[in-house]
PDB file of N, CA, C and O in Angstrom:
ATOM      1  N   UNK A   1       0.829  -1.199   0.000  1.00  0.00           N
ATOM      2  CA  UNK A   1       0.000   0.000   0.000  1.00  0.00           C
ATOM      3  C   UNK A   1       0.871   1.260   0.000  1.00  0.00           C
ATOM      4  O   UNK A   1       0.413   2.306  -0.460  1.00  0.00           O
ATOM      5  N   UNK A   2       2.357   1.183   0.599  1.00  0.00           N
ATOM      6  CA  UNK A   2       2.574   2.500   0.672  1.00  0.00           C
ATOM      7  C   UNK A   2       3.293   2.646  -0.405  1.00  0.00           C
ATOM      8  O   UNK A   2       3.685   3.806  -0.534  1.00  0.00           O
ATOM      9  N   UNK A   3       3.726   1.709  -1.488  1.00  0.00           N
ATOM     10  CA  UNK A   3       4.052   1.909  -2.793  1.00  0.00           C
ATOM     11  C   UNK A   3       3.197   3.020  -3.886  1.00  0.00           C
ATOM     12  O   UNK A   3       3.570   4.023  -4.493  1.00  0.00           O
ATOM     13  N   UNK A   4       1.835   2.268  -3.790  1.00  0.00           N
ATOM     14  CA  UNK A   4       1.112   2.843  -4.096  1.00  0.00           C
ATOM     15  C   UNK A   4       0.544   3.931  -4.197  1.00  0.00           C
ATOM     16  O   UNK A   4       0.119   4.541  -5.177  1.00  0.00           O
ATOM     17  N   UNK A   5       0.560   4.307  -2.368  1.00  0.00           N
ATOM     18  CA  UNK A   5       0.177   6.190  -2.152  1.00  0.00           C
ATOM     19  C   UNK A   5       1.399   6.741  -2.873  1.00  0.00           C
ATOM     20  O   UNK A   5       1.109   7.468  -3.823  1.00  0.00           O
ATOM     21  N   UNK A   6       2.846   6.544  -2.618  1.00  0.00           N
ATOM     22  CA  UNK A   6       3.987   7.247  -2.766  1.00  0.00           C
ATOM     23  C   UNK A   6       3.903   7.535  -4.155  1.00  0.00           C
ATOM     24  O   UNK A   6       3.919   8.704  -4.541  1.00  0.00           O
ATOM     25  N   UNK A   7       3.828   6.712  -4.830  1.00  0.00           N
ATOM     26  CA  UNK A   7       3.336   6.798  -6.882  1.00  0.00           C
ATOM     27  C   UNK A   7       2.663   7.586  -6.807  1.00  0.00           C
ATOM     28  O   UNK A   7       2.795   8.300  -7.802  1.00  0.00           O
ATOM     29  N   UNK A   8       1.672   8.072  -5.936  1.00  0.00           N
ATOM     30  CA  UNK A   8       0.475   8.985  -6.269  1.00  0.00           C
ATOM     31  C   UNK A   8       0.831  10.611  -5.965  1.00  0.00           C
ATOM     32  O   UNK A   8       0.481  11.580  -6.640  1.00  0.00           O
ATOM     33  N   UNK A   9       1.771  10.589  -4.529  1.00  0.00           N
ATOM     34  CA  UNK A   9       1.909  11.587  -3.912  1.00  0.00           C
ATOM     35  C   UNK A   9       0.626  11.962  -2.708  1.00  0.00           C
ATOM     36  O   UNK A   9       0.030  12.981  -2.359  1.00  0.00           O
ATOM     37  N   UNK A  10       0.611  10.355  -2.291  1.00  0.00           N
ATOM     38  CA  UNK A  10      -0.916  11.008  -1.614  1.00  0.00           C
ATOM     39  C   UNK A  10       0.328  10.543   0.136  1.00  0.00           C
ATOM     40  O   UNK A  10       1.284   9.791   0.330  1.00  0.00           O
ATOM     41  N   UNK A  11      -0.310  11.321   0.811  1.00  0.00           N
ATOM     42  CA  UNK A  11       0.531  11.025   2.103  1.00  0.00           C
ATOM     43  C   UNK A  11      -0.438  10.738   3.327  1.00  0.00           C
ATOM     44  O   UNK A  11      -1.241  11.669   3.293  1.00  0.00           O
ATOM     45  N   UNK A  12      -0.743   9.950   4.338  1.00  0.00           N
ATOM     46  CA  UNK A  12      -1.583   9.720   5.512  1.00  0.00           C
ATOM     47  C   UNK A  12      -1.052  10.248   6.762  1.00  0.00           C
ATOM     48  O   UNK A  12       0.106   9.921   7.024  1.00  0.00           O
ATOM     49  N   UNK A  13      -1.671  11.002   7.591  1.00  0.00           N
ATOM     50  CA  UNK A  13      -1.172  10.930   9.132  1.00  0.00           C
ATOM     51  C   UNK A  13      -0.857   9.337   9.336  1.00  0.00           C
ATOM     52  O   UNK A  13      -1.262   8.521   8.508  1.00  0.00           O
ATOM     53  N   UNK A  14      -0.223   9.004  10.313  1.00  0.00           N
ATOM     54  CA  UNK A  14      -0.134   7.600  11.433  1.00  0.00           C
ATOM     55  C   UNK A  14      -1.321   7.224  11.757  1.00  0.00           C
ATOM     56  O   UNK A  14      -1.479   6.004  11.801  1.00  0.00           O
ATOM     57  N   UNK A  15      -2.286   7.931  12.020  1.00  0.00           N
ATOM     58  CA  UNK A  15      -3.585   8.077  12.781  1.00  0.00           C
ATOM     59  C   UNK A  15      -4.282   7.205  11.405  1.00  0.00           C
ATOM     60  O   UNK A  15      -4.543   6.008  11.519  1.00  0.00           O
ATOM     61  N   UNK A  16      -4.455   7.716  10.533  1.00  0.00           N
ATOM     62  CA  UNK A  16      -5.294   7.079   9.299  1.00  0.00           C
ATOM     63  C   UNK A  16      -5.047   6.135   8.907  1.00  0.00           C
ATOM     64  O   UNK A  16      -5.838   5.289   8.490  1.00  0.00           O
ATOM     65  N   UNK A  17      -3.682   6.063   8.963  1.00  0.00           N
ATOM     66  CA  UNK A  17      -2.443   4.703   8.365  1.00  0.00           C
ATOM     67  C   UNK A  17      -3.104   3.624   8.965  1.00  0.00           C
ATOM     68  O   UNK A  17      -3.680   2.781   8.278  1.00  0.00           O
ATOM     69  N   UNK A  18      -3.069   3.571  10.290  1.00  0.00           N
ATOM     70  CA  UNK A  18      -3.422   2.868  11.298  1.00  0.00           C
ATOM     71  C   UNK A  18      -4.737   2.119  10.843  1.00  0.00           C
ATOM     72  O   UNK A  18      -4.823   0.970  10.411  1.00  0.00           O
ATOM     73  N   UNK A  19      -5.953   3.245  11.089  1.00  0.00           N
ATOM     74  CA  UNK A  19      -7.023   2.827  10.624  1.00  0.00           C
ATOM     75  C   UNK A  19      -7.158   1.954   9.501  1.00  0.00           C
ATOM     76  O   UNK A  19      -7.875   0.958   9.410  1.00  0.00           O
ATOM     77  N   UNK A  20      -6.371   2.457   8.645  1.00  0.00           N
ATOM     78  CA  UNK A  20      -6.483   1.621   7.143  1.00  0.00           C
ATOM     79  C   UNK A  20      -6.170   0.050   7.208  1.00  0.00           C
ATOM     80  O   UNK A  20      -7.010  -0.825   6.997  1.00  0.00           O
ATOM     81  N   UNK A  21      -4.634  -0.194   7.579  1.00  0.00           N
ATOM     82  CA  UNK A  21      -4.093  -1.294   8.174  1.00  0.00           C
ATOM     83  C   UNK A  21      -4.919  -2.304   9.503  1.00  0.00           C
ATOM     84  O   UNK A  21      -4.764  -3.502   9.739  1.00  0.00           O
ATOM     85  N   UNK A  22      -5.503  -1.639   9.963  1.00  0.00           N
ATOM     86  CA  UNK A  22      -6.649  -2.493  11.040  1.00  0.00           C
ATOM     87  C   UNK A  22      -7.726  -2.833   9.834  1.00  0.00           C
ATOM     88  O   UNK A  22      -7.915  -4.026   9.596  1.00  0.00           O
ATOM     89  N   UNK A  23      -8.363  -1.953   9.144  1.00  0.00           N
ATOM     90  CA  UNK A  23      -9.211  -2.480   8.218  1.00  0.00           C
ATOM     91  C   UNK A  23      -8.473  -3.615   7.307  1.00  0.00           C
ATOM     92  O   UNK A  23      -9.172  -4.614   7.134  1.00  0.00           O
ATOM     93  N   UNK A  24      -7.496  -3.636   6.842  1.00  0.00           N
ATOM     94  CA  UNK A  24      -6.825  -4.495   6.047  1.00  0.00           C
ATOM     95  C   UNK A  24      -6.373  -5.670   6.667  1.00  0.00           C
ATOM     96  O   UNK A  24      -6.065  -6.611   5.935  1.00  0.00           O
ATOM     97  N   UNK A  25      -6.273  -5.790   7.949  1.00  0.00           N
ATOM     98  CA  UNK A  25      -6.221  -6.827   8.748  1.00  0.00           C
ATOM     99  C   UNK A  25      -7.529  -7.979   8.838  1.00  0.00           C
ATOM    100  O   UNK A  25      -7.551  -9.075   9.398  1.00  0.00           O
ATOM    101  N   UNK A  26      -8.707  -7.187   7.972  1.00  0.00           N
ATOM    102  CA  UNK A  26      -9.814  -8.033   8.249  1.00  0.00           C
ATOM    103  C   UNK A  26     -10.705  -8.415   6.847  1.00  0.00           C
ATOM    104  O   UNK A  26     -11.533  -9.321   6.756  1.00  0.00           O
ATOM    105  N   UNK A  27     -10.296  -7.466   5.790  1.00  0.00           N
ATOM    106  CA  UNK A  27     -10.322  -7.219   4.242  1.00  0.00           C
ATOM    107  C   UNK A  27      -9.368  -6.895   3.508  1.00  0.00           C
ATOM    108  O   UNK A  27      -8.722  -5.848   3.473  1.00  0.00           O
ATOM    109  N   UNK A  28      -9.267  -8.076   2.753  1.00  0.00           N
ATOM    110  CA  UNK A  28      -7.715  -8.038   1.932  1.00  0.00           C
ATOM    111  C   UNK A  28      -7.750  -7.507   0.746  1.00  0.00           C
ATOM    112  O   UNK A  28      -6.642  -7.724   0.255  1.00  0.00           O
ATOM    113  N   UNK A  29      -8.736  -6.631  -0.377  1.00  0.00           N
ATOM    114  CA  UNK A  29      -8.567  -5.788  -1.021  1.00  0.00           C
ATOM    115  C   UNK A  29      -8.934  -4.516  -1.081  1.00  0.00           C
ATOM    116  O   UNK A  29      -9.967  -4.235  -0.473  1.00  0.00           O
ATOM    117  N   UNK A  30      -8.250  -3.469  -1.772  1.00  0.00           N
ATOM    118  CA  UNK A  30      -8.069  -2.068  -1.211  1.00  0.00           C
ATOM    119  C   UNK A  30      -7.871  -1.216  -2.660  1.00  0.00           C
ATOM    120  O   UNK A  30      -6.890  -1.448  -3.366  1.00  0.00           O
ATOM    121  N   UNK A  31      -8.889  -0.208  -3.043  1.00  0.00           N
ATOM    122  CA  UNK A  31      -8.393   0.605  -3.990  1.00  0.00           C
ATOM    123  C   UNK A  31      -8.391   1.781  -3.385  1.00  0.00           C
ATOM    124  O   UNK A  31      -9.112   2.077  -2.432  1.00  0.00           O
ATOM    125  N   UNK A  32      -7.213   2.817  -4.159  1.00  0.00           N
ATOM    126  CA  UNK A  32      -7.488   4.289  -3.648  1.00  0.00           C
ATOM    127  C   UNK A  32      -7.846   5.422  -4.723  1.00  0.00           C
ATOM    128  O   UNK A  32      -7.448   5.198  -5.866  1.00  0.00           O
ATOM    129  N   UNK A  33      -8.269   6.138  -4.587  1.00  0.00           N
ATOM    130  CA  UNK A  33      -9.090   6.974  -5.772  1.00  0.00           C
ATOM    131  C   UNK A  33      -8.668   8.301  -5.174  1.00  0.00           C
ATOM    132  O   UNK A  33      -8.682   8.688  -4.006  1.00  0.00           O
ATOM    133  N   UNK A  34      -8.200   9.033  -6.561  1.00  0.00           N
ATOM    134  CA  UNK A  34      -7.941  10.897  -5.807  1.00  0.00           C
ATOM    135  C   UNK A  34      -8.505  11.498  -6.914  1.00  0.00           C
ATOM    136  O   UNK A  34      -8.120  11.492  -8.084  1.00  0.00           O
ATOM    137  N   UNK A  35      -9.964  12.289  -6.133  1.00  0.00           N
ATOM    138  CA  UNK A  35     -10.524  13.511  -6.807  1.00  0.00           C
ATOM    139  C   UNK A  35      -9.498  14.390  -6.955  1.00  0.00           C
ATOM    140  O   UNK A  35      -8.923  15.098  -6.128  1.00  0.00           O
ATOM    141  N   UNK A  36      -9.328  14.225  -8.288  1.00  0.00           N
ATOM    142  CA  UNK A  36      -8.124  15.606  -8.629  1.00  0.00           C
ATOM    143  C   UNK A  36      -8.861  16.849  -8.571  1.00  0.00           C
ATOM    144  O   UNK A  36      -8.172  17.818  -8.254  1.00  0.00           O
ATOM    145  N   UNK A  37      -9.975  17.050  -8.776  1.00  0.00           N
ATOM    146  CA  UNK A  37     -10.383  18.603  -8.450  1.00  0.00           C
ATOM    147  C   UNK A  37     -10.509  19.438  -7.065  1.00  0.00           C
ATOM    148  O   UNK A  37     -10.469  20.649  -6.849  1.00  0.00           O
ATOM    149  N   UNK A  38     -10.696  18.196  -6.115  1.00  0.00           N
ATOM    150  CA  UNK A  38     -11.054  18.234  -4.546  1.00  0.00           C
ATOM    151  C   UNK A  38     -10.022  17.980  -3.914  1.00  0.00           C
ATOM    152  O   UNK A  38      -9.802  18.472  -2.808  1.00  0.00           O
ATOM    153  N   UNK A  39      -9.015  16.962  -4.667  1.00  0.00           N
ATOM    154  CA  UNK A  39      -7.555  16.460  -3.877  1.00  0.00           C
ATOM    155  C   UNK A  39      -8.349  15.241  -2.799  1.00  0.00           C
ATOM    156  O   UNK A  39      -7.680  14.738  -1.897  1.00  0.00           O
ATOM    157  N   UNK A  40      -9.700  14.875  -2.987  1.00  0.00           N
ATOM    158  CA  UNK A  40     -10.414  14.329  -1.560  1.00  0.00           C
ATOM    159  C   UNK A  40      -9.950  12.948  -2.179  1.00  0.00           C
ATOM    160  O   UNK A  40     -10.069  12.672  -3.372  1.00  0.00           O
ATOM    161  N   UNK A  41      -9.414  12.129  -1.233  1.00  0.00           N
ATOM    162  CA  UNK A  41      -8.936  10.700  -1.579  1.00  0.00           C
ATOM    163  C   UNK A  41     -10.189   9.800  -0.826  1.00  0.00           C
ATOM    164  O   UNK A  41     -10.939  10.030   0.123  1.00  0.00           O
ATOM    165  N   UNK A  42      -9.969   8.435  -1.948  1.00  0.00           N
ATOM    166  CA  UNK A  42     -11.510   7.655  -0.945  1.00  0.00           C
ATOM    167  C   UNK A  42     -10.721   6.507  -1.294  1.00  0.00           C
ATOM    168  O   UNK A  42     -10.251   6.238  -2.399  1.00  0.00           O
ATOM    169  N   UNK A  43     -10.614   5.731  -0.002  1.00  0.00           N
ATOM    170  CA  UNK A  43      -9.943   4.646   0.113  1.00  0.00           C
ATOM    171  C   UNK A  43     -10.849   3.360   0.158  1.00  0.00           C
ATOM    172  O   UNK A  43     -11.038   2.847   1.261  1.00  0.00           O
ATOM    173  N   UNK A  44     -11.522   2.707  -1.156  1.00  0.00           N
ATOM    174  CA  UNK A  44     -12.425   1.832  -0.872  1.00  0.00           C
ATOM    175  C   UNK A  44     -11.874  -0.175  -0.636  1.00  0.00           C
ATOM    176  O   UNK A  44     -11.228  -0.907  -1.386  1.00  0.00           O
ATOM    177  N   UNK A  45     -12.431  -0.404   0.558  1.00  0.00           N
ATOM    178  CA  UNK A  45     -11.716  -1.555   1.405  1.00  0.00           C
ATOM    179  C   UNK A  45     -12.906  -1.921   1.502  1.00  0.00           C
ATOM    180  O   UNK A  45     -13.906  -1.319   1.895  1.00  0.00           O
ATOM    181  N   UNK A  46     -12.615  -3.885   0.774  1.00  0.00           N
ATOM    182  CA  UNK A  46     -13.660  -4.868   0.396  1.00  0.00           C
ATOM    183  C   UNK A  46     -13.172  -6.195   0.895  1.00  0.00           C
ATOM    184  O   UNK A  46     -12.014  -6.369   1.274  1.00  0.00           O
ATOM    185  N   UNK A  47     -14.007  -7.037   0.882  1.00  0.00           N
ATOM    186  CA  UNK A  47     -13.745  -8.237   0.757  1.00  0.00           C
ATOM    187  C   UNK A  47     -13.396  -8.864  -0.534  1.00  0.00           C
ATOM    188  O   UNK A  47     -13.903  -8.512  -1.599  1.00  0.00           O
ATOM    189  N   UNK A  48     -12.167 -10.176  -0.364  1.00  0.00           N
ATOM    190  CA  UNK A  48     -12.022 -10.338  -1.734  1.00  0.00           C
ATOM    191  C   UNK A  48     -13.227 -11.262  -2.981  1.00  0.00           C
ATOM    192  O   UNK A  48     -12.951 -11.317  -4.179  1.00  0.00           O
TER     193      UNK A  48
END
């Protein structure tokens, strides 16, 4: 995952990181999406 943000230039507090990685601990696929007009990132976390 942090390959991924870094390619993008998208960066997380620890605080979010966290969150994400606890979610990923329980659902093993993960896309991330960046509204380029908003900069608003949506991190959608599924089952596989």
């Amino acid at each position: 995952m942090e390959h991924l943000l870094k390619e993008n230039k998208i960066y997380f507090s620890d605080q979010i990181k966290l969150i994400i990685d606890n979610a990923l601990n329980k659902y093993s696929c993960y896309s991330v999406f960046l509204e380029e007009r908003t900069n608003f990132v949506y991190i959608l976390i599924y089952k596989n």
